[in-house]
N, CA, C and O atoms as a Maestro MAE file, in Angstrom:
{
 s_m_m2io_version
 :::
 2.0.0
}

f_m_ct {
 s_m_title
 :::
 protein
 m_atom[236] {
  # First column is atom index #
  i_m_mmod_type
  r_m_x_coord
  r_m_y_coord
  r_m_z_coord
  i_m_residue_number
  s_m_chain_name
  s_m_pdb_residue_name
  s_m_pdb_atom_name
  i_m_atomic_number
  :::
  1 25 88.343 93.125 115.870 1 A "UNK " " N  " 7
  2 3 88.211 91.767 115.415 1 A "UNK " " CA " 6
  3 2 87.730 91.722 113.965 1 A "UNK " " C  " 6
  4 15 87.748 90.593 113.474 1 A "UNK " " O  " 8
  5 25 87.356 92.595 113.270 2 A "UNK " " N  " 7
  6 3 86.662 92.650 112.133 2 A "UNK " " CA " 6
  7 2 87.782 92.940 111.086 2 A "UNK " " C  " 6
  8 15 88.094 92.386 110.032 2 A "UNK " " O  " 8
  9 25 88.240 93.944 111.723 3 A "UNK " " N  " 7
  10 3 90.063 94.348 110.920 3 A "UNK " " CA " 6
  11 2 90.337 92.807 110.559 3 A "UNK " " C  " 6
  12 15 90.316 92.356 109.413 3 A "UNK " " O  " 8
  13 25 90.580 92.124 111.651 4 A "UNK " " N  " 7
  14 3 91.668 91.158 111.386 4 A "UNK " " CA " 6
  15 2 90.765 89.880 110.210 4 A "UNK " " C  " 6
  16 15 91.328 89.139 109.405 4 A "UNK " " O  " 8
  17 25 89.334 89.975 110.466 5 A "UNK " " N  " 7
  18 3 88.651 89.085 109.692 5 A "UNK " " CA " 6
  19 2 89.390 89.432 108.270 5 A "UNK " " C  " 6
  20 15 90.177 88.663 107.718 5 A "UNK " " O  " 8
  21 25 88.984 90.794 107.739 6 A "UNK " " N  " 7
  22 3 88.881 91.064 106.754 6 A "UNK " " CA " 6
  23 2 89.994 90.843 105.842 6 A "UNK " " C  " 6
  24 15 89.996 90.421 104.686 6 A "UNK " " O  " 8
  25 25 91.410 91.402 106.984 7 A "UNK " " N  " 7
  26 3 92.926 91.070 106.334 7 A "UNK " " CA " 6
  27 2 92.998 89.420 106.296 7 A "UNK " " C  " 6
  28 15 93.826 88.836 105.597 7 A "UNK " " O  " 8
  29 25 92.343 88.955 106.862 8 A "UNK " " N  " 7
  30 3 92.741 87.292 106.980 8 A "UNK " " CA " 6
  31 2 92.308 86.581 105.767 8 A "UNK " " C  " 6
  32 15 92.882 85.585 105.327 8 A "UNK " " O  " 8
  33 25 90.807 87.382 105.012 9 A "UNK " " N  " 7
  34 3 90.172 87.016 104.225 9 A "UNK " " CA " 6
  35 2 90.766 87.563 102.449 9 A "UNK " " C  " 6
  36 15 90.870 86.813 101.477 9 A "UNK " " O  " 8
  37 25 90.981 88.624 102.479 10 A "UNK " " N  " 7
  38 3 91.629 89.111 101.937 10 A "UNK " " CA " 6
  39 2 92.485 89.011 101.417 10 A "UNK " " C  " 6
  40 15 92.645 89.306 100.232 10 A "UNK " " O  " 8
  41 25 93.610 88.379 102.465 11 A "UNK " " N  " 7
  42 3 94.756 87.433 102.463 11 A "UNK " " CA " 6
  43 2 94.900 86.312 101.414 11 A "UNK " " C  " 6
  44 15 95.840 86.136 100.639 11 A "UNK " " O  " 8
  45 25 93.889 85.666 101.538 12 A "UNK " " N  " 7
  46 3 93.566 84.538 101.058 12 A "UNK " " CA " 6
  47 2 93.094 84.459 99.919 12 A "UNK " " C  " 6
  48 15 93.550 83.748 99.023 12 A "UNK " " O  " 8
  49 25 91.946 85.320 99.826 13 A "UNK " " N  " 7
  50 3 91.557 85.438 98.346 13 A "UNK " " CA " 6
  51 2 92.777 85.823 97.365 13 A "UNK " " C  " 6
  52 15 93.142 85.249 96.339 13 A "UNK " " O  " 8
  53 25 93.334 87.061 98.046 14 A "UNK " " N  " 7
  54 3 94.597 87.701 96.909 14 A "UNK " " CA " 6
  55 2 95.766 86.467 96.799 14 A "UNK " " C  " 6
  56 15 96.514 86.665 95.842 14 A "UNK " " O  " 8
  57 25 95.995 85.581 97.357 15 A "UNK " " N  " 7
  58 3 97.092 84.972 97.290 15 A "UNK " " CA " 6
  59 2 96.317 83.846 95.869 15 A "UNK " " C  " 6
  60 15 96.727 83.594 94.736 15 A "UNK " " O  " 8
  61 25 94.788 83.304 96.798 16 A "UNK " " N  " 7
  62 3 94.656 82.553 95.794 16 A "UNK " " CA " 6
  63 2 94.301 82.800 94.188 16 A "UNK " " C  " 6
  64 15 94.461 82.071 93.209 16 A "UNK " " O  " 8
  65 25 93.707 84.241 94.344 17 A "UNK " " N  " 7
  66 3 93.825 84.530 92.696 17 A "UNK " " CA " 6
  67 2 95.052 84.779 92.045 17 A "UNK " " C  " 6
  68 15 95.174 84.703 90.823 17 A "UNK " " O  " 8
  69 25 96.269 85.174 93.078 18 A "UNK " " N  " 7
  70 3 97.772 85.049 92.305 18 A "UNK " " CA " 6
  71 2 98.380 84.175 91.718 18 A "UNK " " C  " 6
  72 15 99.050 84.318 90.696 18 A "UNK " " O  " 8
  73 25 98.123 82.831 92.548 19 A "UNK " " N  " 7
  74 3 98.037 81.525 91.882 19 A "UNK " " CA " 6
  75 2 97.476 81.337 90.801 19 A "UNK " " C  " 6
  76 15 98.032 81.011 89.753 19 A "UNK " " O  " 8
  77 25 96.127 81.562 91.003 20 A "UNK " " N  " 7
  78 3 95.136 81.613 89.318 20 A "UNK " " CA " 6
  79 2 95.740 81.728 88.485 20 A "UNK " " C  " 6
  80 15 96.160 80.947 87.631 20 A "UNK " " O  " 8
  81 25 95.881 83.118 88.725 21 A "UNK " " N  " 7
  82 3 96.884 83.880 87.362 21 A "UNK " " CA " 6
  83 2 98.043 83.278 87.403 21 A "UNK " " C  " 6
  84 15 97.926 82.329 86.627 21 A "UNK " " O  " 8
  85 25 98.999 83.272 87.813 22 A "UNK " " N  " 7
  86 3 100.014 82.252 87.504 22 A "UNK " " CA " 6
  87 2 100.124 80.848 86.831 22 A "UNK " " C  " 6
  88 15 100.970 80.655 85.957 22 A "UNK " " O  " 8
  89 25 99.265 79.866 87.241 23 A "UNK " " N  " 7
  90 3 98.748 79.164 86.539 23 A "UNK " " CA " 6
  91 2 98.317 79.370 85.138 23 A "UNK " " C  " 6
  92 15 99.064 79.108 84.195 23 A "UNK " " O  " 8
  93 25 97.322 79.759 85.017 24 A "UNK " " N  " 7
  94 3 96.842 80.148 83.661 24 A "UNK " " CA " 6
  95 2 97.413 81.139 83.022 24 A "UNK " " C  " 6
  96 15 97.301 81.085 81.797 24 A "UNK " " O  " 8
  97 25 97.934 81.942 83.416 25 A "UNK " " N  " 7
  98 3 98.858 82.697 82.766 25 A "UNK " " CA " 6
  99 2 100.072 82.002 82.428 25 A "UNK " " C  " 6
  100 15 100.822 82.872 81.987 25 A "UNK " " O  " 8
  101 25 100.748 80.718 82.400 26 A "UNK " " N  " 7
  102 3 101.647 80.442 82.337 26 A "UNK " " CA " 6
  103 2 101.686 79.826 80.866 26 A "UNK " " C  " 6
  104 15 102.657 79.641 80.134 26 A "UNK " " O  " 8
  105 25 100.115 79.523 80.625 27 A "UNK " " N  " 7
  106 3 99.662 78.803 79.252 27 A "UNK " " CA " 6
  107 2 100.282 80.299 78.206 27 A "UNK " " C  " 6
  108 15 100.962 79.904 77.259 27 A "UNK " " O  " 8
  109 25 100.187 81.290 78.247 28 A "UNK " " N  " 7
  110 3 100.034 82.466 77.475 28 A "UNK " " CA " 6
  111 2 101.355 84.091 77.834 28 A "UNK " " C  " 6
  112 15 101.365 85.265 77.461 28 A "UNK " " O  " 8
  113 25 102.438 83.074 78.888 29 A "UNK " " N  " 7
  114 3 103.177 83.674 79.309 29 A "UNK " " CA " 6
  115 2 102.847 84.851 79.994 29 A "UNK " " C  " 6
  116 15 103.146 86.026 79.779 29 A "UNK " " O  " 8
  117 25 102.401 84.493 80.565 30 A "UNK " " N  " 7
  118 3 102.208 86.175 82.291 30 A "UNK " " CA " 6
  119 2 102.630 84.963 83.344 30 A "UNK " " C  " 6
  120 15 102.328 83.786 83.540 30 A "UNK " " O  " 8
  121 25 103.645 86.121 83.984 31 A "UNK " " N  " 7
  122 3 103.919 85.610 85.291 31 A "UNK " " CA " 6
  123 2 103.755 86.921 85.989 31 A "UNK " " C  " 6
  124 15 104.277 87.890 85.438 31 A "UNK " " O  " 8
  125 25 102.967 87.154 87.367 32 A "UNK " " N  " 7
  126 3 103.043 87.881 88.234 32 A "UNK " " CA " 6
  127 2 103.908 87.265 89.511 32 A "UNK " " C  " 6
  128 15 103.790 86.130 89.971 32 A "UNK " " O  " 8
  129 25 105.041 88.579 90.079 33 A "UNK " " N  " 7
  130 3 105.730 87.686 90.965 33 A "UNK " " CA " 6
  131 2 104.812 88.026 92.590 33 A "UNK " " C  " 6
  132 15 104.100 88.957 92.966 33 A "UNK " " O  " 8
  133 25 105.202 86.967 93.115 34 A "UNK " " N  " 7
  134 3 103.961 86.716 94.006 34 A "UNK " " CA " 6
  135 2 105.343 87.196 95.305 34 A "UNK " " C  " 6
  136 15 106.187 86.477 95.841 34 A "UNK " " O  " 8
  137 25 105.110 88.466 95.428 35 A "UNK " " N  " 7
  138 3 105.668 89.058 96.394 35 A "UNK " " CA " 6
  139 2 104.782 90.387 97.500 35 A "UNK " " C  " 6
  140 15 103.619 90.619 97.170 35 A "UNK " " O  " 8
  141 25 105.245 91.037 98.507 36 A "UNK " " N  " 7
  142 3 104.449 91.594 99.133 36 A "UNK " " CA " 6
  143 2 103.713 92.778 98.935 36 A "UNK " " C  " 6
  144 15 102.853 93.271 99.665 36 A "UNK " " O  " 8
  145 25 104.334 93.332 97.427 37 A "UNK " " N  " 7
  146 3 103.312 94.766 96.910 37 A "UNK " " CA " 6
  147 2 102.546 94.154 95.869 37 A "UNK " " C  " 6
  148 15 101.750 94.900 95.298 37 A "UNK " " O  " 8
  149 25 102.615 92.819 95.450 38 A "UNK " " N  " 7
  150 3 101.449 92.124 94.677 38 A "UNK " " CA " 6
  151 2 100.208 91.657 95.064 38 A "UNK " " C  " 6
  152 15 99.088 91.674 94.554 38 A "UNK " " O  " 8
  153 25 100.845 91.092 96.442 39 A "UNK " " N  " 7
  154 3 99.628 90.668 97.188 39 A "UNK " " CA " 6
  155 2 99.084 91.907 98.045 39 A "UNK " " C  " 6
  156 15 97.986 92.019 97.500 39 A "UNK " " O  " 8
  157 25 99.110 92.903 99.009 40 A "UNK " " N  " 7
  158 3 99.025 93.865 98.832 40 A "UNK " " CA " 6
  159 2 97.753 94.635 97.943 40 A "UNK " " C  " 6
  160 15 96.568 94.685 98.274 40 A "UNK " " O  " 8
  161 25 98.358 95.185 96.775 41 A "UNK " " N  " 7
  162 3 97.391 95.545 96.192 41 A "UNK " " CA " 6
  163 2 96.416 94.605 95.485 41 A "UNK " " C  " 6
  164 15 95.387 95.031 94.960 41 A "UNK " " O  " 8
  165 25 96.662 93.692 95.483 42 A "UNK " " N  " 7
  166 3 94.986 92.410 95.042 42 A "UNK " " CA " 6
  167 2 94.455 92.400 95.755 42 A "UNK " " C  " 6
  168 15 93.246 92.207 95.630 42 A "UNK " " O  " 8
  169 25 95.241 92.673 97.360 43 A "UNK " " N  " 7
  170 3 94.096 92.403 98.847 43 A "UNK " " CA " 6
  171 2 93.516 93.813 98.837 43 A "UNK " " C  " 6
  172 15 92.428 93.863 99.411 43 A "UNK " " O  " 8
  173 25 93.899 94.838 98.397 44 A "UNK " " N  " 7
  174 3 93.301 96.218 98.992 44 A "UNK " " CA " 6
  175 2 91.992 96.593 97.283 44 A "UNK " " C  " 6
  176 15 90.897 97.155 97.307 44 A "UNK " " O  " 8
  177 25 92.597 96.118 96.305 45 A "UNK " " N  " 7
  178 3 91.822 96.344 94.875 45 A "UNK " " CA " 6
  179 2 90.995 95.330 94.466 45 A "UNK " " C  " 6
  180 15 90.076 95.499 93.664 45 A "UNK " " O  " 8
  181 25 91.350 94.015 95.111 46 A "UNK " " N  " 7
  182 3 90.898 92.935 94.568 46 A "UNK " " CA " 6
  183 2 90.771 92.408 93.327 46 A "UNK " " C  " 6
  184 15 91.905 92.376 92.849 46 A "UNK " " O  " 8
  185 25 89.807 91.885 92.387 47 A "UNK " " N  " 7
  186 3 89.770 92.005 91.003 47 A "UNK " " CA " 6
  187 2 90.253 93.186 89.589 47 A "UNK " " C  " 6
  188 15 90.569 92.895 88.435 47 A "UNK " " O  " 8
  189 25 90.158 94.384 90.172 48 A "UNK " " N  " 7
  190 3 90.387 95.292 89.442 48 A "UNK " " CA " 6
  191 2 92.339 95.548 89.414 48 A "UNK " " C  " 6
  192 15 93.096 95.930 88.521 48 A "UNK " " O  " 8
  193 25 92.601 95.057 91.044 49 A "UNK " " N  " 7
  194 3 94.377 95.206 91.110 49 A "UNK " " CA " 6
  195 2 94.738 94.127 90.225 49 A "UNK " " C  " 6
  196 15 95.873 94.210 89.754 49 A "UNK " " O  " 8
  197 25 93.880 92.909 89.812 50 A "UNK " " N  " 7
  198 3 94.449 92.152 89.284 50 A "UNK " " CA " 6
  199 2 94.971 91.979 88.079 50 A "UNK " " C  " 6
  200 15 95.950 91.396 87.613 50 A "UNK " " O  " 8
  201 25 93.874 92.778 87.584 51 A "UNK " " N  " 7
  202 3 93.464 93.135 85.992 51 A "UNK " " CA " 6
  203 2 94.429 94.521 85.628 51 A "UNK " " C  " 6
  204 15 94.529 94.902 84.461 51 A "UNK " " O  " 8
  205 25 95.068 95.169 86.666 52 A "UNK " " N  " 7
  206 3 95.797 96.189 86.428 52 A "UNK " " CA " 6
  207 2 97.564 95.270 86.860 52 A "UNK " " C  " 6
  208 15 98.633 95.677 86.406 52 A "UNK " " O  " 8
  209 25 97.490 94.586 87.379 53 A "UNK " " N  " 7
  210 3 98.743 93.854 87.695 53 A "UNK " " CA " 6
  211 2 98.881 93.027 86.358 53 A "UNK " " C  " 6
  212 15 100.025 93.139 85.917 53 A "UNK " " O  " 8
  213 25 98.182 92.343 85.685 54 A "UNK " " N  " 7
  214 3 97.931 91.757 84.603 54 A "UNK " " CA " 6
  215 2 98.779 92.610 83.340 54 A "UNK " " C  " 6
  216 15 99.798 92.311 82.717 54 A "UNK " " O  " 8
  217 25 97.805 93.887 83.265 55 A "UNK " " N  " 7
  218 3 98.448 94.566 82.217 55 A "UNK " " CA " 6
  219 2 99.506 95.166 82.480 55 A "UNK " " C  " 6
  220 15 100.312 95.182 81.549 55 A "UNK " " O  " 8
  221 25 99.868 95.768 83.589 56 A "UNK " " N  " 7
  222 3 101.542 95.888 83.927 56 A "UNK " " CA " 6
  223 2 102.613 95.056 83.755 56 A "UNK " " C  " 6
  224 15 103.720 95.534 83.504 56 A "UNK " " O  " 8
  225 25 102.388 93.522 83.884 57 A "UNK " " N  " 7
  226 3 103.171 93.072 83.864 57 A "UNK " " CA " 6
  227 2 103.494 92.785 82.014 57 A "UNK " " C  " 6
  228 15 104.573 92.783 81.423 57 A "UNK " " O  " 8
  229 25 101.996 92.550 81.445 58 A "UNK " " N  " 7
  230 3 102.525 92.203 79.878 58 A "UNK " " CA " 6
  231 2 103.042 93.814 79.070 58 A "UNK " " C  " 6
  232 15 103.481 93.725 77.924 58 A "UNK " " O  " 8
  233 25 103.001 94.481 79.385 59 A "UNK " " N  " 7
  234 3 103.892 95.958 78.765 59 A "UNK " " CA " 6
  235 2 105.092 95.807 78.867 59 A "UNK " " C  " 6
  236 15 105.860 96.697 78.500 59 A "UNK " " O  " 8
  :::
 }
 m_bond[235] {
  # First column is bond index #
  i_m_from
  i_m_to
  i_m_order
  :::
  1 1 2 1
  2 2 3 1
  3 3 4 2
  4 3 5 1
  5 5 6 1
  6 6 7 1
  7 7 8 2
  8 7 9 1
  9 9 10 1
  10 10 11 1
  11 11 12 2
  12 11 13 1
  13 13 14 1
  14 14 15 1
  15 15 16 2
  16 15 17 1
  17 17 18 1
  18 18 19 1
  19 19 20 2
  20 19 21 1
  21 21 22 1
  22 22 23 1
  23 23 24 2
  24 23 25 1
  25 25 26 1
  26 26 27 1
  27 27 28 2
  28 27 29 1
  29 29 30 1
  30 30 31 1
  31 31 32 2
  32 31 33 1
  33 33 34 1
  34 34 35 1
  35 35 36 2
  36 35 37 1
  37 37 38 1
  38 38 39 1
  39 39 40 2
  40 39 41 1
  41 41 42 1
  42 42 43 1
  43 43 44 2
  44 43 45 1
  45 45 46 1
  46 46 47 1
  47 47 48 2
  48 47 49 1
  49 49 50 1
  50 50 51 1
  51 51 52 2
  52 51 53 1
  53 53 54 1
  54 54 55 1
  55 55 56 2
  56 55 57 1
  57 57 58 1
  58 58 59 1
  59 59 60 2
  60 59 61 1
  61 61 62 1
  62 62 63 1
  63 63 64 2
  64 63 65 1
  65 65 66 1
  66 66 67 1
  67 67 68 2
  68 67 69 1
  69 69 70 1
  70 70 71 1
  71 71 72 2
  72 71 73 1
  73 73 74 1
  74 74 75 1
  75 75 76 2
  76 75 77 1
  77 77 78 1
  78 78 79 1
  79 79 80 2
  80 79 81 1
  81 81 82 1
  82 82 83 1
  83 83 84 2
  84 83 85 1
  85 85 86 1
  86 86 87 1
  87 87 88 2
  88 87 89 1
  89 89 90 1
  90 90 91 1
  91 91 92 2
  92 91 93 1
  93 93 94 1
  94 94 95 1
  95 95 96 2
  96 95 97 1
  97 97 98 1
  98 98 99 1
  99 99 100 2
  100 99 101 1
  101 101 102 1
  102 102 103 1
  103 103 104 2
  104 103 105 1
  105 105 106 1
  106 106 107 1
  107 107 108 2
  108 107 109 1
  109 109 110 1
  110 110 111 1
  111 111 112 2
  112 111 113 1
  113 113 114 1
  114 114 115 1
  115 115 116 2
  116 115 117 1
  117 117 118 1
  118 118 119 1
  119 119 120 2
  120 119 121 1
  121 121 122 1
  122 122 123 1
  123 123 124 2
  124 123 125 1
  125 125 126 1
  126 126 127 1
  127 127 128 2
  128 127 129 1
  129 129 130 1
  130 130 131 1
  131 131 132 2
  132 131 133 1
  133 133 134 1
  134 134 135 1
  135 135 136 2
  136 135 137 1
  137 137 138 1
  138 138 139 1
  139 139 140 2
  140 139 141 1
  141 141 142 1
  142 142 143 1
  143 143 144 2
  144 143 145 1
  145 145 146 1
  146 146 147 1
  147 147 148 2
  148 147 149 1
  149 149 150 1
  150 150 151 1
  151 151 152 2
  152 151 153 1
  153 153 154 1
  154 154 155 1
  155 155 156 2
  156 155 157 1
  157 157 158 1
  158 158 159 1
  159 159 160 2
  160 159 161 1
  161 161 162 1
  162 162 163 1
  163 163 164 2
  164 163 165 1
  165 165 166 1
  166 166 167 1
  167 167 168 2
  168 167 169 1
  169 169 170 1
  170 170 171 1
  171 171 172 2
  172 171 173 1
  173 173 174 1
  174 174 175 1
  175 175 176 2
  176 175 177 1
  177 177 178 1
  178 178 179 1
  179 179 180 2
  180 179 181 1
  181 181 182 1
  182 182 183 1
  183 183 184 2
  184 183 185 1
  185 185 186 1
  186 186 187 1
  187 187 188 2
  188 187 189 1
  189 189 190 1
  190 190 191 1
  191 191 192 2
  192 191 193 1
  193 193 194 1
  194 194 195 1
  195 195 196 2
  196 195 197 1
  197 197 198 1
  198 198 199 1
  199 199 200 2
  200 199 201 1
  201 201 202 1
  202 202 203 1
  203 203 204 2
  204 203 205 1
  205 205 206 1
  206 206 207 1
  207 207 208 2
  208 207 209 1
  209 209 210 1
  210 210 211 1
  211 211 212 2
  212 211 213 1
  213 213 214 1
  214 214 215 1
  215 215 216 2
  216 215 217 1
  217 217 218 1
  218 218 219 1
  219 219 220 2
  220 219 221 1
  221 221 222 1
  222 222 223 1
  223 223 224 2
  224 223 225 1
  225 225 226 1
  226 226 227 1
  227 227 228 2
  228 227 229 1
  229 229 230 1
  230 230 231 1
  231 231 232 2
  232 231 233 1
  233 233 234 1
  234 234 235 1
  235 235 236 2
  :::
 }
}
């Protein structure tokens, strides 16, 4: 039951900081595409996948 907390939570956070970034990134052109190895690694890295999804995508 704790598994599933965590993916549920996880879930959620990573989707909603993809949005973030999308949003505000849209002012400064970053788009991350909000597909299942994006969300994925934001849910397993969290802040740090983001910040590495970030600079992957502007290279």
């Amino acid at each position: 039951m704790k598994i599933v907390k965590w993916v549920i939570k996880s879930l959620v956070i990573s989707l909603v900081l993809l949005f973030i970034i999308n949003f505000v990134g849209s002012y400064i052109n970053i788009n991350i595409p909000v597909n299942i190895i994006t969300i994925i690694t934001i849910m397993i890295l969290r802040l740090p996948g983001a910040i590495a999804l970030i600079i992957l995508f502007l290279i």
